[in-house]
N, C-alpha and C positions, 0 to 999 in steps of 0.2 A: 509857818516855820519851814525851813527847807530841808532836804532830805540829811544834811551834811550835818545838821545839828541834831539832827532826829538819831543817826548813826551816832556822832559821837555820844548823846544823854543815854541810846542803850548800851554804848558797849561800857562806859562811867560804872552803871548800875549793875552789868553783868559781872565786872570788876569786882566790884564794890560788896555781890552776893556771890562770891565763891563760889561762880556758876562752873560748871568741868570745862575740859578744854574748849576755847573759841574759835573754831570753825567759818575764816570769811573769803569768801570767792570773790577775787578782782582778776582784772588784766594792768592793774596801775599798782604794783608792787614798791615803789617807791613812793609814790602818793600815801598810800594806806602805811609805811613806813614812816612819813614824816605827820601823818596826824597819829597815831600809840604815841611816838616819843614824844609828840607836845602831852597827847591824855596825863602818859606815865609824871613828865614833869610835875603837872596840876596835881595831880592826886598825892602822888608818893616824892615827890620832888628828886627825880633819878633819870635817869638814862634806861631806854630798853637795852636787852641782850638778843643781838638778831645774829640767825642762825642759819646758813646756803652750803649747799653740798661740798660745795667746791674750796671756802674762804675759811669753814666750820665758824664760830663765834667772833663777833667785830665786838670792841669794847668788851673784852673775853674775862668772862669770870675767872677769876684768882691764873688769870695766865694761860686756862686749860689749852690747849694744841692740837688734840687730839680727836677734835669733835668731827674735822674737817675728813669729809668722805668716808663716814663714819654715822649716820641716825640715829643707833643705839643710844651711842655715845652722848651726843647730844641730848636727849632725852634726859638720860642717867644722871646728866651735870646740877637740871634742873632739883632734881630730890638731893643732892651732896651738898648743895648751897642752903645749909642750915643759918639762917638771918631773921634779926627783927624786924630788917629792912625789907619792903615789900620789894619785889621784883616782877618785871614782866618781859617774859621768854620769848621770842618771832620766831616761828620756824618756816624759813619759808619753802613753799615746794614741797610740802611735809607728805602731802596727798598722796605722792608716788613711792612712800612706802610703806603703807598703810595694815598693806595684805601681808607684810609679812609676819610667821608667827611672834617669836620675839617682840617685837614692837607691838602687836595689839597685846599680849600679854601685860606687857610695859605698862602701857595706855592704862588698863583696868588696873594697875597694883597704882596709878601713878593717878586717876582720877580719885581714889579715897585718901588717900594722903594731901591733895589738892585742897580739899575740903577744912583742913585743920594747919595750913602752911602762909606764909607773906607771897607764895609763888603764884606767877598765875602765866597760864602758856595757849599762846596764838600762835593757828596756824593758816598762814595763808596759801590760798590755792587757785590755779585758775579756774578748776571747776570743782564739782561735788561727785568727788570720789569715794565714797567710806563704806567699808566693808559691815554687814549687818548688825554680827556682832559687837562693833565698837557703834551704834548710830545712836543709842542712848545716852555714849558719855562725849558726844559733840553735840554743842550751841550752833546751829549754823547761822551766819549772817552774811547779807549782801552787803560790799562796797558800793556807795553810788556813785555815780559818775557827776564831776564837776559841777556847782549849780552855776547860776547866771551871774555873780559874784568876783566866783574863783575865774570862771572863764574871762570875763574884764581884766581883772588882776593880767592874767599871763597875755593879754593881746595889748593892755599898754606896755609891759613890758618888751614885747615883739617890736610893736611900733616907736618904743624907744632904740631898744637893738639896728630896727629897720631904717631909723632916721624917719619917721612918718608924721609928717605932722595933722594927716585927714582923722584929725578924731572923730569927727560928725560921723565917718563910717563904722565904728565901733559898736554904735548901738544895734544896726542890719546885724554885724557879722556875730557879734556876741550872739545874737538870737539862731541866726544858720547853725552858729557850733554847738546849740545845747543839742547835747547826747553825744559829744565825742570827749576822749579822755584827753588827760594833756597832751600829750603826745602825740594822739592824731591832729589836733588842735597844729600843734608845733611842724608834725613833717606839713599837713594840708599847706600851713600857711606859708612855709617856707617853697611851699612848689608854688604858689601863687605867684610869689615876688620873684621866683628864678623864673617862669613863663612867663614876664612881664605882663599878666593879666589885671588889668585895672581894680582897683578895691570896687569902684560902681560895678561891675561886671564879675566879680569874684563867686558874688552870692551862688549865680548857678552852680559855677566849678564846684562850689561846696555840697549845695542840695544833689548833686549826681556822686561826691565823693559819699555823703550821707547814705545814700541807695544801696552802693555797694558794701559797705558795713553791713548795713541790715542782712545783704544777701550770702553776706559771710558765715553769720551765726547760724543759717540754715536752721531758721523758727519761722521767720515773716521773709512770704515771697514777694517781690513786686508786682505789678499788673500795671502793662502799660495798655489801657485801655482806648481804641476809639469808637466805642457804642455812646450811642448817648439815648433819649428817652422817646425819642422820633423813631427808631430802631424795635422800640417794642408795640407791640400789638395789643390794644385792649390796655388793662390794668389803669384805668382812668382814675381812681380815686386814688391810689399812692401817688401817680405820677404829679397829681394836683396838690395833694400834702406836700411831697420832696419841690416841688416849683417853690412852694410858698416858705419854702425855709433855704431858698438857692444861697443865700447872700447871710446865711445864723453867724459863721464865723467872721463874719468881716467888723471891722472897728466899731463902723456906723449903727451896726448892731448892737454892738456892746455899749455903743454911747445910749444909745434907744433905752435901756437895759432890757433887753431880750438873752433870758439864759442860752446857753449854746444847750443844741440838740445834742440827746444822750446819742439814740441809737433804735434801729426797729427790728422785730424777727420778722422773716419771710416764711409763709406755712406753704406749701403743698406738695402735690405729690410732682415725680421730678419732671423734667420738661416744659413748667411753666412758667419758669420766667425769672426763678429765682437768682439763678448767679448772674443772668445777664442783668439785672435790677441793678444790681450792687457793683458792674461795671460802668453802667449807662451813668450811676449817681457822682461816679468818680469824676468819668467826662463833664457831667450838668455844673458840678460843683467846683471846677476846677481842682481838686485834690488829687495827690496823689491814694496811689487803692495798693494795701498791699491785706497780702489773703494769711491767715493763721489756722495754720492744720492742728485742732485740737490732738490726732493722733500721733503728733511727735511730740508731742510734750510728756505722754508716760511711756518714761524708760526703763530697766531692768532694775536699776542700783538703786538700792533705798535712798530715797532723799534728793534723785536727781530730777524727777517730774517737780517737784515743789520748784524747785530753784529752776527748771523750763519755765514754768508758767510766771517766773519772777523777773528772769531775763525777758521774755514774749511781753509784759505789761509796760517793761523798761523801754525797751526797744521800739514800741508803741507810740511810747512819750515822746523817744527822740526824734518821731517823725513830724509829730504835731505840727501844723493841724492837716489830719489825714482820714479818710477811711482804712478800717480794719475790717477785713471779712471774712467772718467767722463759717464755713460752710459746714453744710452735716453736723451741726452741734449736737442733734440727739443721736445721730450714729456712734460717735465716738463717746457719750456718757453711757449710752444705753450699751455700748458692748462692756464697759467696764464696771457698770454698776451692780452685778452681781460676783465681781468677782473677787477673792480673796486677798488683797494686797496692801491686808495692813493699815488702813484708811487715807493711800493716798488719793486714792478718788476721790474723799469726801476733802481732803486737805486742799486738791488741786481744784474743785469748784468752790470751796471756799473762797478761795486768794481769787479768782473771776468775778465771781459775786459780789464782794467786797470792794471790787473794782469797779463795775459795774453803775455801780450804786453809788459811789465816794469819787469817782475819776472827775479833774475839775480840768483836763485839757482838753485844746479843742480837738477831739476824737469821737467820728462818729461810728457807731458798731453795725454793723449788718451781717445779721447773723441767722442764716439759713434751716431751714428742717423740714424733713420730707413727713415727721411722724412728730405734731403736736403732745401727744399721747404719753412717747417716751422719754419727755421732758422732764427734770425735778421740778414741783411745783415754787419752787423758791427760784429758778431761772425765769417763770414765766410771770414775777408777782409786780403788780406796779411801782418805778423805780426802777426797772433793771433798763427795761428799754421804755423808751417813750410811746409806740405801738406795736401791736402785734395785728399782722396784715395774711389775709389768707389769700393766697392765690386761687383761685378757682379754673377749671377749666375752660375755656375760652367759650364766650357763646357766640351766635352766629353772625353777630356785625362784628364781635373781637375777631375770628377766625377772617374774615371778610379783609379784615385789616392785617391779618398776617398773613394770609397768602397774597397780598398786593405790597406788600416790605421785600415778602422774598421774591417773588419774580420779578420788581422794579429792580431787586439789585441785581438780578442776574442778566435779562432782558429788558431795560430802561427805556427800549423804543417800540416795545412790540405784548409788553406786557398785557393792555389792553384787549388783547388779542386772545386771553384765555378765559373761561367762564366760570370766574371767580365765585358767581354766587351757586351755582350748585357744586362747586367744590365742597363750599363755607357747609353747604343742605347734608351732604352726604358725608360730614366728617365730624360730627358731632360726638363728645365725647374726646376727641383727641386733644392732646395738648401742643403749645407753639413748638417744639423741638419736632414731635410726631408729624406736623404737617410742613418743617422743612425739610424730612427726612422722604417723603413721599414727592418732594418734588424733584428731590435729588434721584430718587429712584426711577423716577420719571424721564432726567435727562441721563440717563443711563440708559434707557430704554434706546433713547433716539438716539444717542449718541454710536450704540451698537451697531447700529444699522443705517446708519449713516447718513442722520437726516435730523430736522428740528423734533425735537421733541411735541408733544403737542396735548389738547386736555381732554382726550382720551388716552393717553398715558399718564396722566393724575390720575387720573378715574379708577383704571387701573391695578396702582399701585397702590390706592387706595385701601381696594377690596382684598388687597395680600398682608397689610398689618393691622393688627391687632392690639389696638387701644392700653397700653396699660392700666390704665380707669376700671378696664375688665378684672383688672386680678388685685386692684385696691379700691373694690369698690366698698367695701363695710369702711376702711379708713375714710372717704370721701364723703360717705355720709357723716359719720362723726365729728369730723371738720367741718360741717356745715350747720350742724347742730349746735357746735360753737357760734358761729357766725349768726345764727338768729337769736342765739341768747344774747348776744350784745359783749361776748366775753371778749371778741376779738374781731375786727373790720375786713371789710371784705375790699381788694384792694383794685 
């Protein structure tokens, strides 16, 4: 069932159970206007009463005038319209006057009288603004964005508008625009056809118009990656799983019936390899890679992390099929897991989890942690991701391999020229960041003084840092201890 019909059967029911004020964040304020007044028709066979700063009441109760530029007032109309006829209120924009005393007053004398009246009052809003006090007597709900349906609908319309008769390209584009609203739908496509860009050739313009959205909502970054798995050093057992699944999302797979891959955690401590894994997968797989900072999603305002983490999963979809990478996922649960706020931490891994586990697009998760440990056991249980991969520290053919990645990129005709294997002997313990960071120190060296670099200046630069393996060495055993019980693979 699609998300359109999922929205309208809750809000029917919210209706239906004299739930308090309805509380729905859209940026498609007309859209969500024109499915209430179909709901209202269905249900109560009526017209809503919608409510803007600027116009106060369209189809205005008993004539009122007075609502316009005016909140209170509005509000107040809803309790004076004593009817057996049920009614339902829009207020749109309402968000932005929330804090004022008056109005939250309102709101609480105005949600117990809710409860026993025909009235029932939406408010729509772009985002989730609601003062503490009032967060008990708002329902909040997400508007979705267009499903693949609605989108057809408005692009034969366009293409009738347009004079078009390439229907056959309908099915590409309708697929490009899921996750944009109507409206973007409608400017995107009309710059199409004013840049005489071809419908066969349009698709990109759309997948880079797509990007930039995402990069709007400042949740999901892009990552334009070109690593790929020739780039990493060592980690032969993931690199052989992620080969053997290159081509999960493609048709032919689906026709196979091969489920698409969920997603895998990366364990280790930092420097090994983790984020560049989850760059290199993006290149291997041809996907786009965009990264989710767990820690913007909890924000100050009650109720605004739920609806982050609701947008972040949205926003996800409309990239399908892509990687998400999730990094530091135990840094940002583990600083908030002790701390006072009300249970949105356990609400905002909830709604991940649930995702997690229940997501049917093609989106695969790559999701990083330095610290196994500070995991909730319900992130790490089978079903969330399809494996959990330990990196480990490079041993000495892996190291072998990553000091011949980095000096071939820097020196590609003379690299041979270094003595890669007592490098590999004397850096044990280091991880792949640590040992580009000693070469770089290296051409620094020579760079100073005005000459090649050379390997005694690795050598060097060697014996001047200090492993961090030194200072997480109890973690590293414990991570490894995992890995011989079989709990988790060694990658």
């Amino acid at each position: 069932m699609n998300k359109i019909m999922n929205f309208e059967q809750e809000l029917k029911i919210l209706l239906s159970s004299h739930s308090s004020i309805i509380y729905i964040t859209t940026s498609e304020e007309t859209r969500l206007e024109y499915i209430i007044n179909n709901i209202s028709k269905k249900l109560f066979n009526n017209s809503i009463y919608s409510w803007d700063l600027i116009n106060g009441y369209t189809n205005n109760p008993n004539n009122i005038q007075e609502t316009a530029r005016n909140p209170l007032a509005a509000l107040e109309v809803c309790k004076s319209l004593n009817s057996k006829t049920p009614k339902i209120f829009l207020l749109k924009d309402y968000h932005l006057f929330l804090n004022e005393p008056s109005i939250i007053r309102t709101i609480k004398n105005t949600t117990t009288w809710l409860k026993n009246s025909n009235c029932y009052i939406i408010i729509s809003a772009t985002t989730v603004k609601i003062p503490p006090m009032l967060y008990e007597h708002m329902y909040i709900m997400s508007f979705p964005l267009p499903n693949s349906k609605e989108i057809e609908i408005e692009l034969k319309r366009l293409f009738d508008i347009m004079k078009i008769e390439d229907n056959e390209y309908i099915e590409n584009i309708k697929y490009a625009y899921k996750g944009f609203s109507i409206n973007q739908i409608r400017q995107s496509f009309s710059k199409i056809i004013l840049s005489k860009i071809s419908l066969e050739h349009s698709l990109k313009q759309i997948e880079y118009e797509k990007k930039q959205i995402i990069q709007q909502e400042d949740i999901l970054d892009f990552y334009a990656s070109n690593k790929n798995l020739n780039t990493i050093g060592g980690l032969k057992y993931l690199k052989r799983w992620l080969k053997k699944r290159n081509n999960a999302f493609s048709k032919k797979a689906k026709a196979y019936g091969l489920p698409s891959p969920k997603g895998i955690l990366l364990v280790g401590i930092q420097g090994t390899g983790k984020s560049l894994s989850a760059k290199a997968i993006s290149t291997e797989w041809k996907l786009p890679l965009f990264k989710l900072d767990i820690g913007k999603i909890f924000a100050g305002i009650i109720g605004e992390s739920e609806q982050r983490i609701r947008k972040a999963i949205n926003l996800s979809e409309k990239c399908a099929p892509c990687i998400i990478w999730i990094d530091e996922i135990d840094k940002a649960f583990a600083k908030y897991n002790n701390s006072n706020d009300s249970g949105t931490t356990n609400r905002v891994m909830g709604s991940l989890l649930t995702w997690l586990a229940e997501k049917n697009k093609d989106i695969f998760i790559v999701a990083t942690a330095n610290n196994l440990l500070d995991l909730p056991p319900e992130l790490i249980r089978k079903g969330r991701f399809d494996e959990i991969f330990f990196l480990d520290l490079p041993k000495f053919e892996e190291r072998l391999q990553i000091f011949q990645i980095h000096l071939q990129k820097i020196r590609p005709f003379t690299w041979f020229n270094y003595d890669i294997k007592y490098f590999s002997k004397i850096t044990e313990n280091f991880s792949g960041a640590e040992i580009e960071q000693i070469i770089i120190e290296a051409m620094y060296n020579g760079f100073n003084q005005n000459r090649e670099f050379t390997s005694q200046d690795i050598i060097e630069s060697s014996k001047s840092l200090i492993p961090l393996a030194f200072t997480y060495q109890e973690q590293i055993n414990q991570l490894q201890e995992w890995v011989y019980s079989g709990k988790i693979r060694i990658a």
